[in-house]
C-alpha positions in Angstrom: -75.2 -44.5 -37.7 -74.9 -45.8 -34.5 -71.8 -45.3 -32.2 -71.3 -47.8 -29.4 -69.0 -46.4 -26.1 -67.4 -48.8 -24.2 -66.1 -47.6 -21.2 -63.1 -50.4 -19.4 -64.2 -50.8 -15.8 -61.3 -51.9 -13.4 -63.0 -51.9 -10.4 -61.4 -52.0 -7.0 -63.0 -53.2 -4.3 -62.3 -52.2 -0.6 -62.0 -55.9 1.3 -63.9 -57.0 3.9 -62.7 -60.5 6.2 -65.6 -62.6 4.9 -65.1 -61.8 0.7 -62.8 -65.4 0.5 -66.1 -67.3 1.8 -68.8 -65.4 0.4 -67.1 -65.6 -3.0 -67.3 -69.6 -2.8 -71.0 -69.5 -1.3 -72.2 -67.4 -4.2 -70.4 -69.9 -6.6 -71.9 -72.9 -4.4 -75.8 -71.2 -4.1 -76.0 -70.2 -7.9 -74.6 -74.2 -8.4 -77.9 -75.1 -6.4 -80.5 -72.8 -7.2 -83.6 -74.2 -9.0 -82.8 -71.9 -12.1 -79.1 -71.4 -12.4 -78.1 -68.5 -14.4 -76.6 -69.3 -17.5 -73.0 -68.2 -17.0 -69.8 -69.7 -19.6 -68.0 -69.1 -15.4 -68.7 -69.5 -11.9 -68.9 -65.9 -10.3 -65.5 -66.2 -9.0 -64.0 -66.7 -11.9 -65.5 -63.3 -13.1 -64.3 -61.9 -9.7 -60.9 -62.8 -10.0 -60.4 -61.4 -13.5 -61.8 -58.4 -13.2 -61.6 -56.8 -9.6 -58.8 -55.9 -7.6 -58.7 -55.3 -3.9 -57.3 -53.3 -1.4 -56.1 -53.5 2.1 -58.1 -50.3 2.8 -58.6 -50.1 6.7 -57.7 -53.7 7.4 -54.4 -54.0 8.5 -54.6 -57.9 9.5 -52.6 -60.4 8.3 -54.8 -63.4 7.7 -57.3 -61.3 5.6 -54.5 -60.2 3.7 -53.2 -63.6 2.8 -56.9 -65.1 2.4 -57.1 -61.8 0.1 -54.0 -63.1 -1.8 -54.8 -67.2 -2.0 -58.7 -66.2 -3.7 -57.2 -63.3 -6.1 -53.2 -63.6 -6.6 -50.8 -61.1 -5.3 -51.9 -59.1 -9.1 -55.1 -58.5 -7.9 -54.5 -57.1 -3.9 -53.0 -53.7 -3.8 -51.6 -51.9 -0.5 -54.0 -49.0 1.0 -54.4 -46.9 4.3 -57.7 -44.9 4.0 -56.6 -42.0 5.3 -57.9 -40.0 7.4 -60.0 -42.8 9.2 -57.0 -45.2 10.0 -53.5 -43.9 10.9 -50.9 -43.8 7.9 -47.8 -44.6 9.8 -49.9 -47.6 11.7 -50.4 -49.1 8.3 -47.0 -48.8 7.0 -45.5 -50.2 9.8 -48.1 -53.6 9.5 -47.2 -53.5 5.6 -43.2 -53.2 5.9 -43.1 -56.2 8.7 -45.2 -58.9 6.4 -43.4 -61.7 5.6 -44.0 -61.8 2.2 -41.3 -62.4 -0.4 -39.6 -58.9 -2.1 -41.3 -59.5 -5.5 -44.8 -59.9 -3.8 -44.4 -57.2 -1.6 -43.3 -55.0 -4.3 -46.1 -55.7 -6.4 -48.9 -55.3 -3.5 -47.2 -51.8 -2.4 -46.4 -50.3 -5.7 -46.4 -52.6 -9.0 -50.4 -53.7 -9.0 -51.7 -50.2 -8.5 -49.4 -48.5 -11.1 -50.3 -50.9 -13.7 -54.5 -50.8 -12.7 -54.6 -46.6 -12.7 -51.7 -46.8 -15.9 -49.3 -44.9 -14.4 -46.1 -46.5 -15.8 -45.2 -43.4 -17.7 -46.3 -40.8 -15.0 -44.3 -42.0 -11.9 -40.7 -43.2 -11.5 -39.6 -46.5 -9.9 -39.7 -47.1 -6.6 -36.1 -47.9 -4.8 -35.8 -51.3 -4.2 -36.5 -52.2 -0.4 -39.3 -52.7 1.9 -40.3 -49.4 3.5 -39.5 -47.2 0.1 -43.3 -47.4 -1.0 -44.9 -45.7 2.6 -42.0 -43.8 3.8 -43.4 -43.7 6.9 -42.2 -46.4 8.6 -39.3 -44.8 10.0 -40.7 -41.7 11.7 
């Protein structure tokens, strides 16, 4: 008898500025190569259902919101990489975004406790901007 193991893979991806655009060139270049791959999706289909990024090291704004518009605000989750970038740098960036409450919540806290299945291991997070890092006020 033969036993098949599937394993779900919920990768994360650590973001880098130019993953909005390469994302539609690899759709556009597949589109136009001589032997397309047979695919029922374009790439970034796949890529949007099935990876999830983080702000890992890039504390900018516009990469964030480009991060957002390509994936949704399910898919982008809030990260420092700690050591190499500075913890309280990074909350301080985060806490200031203007973002509205539920999509802030949902980058800081929400999207990564649902991705790693954590709703039964860690309590809710007090409402408020700042209640995620609490680092933003030392």
């Amino acid at each position: 008898m033969r036993c098949a193991l599937f394993v779900q893979v919920k990768p994360v991806v650590r973001p880098r500025p130019c993953l909005p655009y390469n994302i539609w060139r690899i759709d556009n270049r597949l589109r136009l190569a001589a032997t397309p791959p047979e695919l029922r999706h374009p790439v970034s289909e796949y890529f949007r259902r099935n990876f999830s990024i983080t702000t890992s090291g890039h504390f900018c704004t516009p990469s964030l919101l480009a991060a957002i518009a390509l994936l949704g605000d399910d898919r982008v989750m809030f990260s420092v990489d700690y050591p190499f970038e500075d913890m309280a740098q990074a909350a301080i960036w985060f806490d200031g975004l203007d973002l509205p409450d539920g999509q802030w919540r949902s980058i800081a806290h929400d999207n990564a406790v649902v991705l790693l299945g954590l709703r039964d291991l860690l309590p809710a997070i007090p409402a408020g901007r700042g209640a995620a890092s609490g680092l933003s006020s030392r």
